[in-house]
N, C-alpha and C positions, 0 to 999 in steps of 0.2 A: 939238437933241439934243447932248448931251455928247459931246466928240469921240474920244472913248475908250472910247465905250458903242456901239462895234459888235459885232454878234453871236459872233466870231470873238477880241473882245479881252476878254469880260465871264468873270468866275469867281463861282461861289454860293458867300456866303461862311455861308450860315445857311438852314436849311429850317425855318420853321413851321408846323405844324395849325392854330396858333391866331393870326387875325387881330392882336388887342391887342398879344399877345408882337412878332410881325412890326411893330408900329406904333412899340411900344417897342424895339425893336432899331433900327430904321431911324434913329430920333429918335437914338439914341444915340451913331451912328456919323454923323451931319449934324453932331450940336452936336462933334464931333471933328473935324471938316474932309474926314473921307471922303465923298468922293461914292457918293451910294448911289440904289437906286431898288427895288421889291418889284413881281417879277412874278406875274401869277394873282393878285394881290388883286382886283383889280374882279372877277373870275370868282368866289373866294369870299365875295365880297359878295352878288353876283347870286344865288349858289347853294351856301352852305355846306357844305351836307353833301357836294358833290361835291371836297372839299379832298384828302379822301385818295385820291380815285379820280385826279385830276388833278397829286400829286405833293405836295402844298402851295403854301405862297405861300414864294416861293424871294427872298433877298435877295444882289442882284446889285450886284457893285463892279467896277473895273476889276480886270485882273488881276494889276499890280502893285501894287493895293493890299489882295488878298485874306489874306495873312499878317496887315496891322497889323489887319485887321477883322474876324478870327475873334482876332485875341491882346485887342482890345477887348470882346469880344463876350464872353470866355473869361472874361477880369478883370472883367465885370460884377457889383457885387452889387445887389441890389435893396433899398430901405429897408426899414428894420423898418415892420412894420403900424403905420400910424401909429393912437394912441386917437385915434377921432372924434371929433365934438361930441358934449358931454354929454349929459344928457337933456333932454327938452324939460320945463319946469313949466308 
């Protein structure tokens, strides 16, 4: 375990409903060099619709690095819809 990722040192830097958004946040804030990790996803894996009764899937940084990882998370855009592949002939 990360030795900074005791219970007492960790801050939510982002709450999700939706697993993807949480998967895509977390990725976002790895390939930046913050250490991150997403609590309650295997629970809303096992059992989705219990996401809101349970809080969401909460994403957890140290807490010295919960400013640069909500100012990452803030300044995120997402790409334009990319056009897919074309039609099939």
């Amino acid at each position: 375990m990360h030795p900074d990722w005791e219970p007492d040192k960790l801050a939510t830097a982002a709450i999700f409903y939706n697993l993807h958004e949480a998967d895509i946040a977390k990725g976002l804030l790895d390939s930046c060099g913050v250490d991150c990790f997403l609590c309650d996803e295997h629970m809303h894996r096992v059992h989705p619709l219990t996401s809101e009764i349970i809080g969401g899937v909460r994403l957890q940084v140290a807490q010295q690095d919960v400013e640069l990882a909500k100012e990452l998370l803030k300044e995120y855009q997402p790409p334009e819809d990319p056009a897919g592949p074309g039609p099939i002939e």
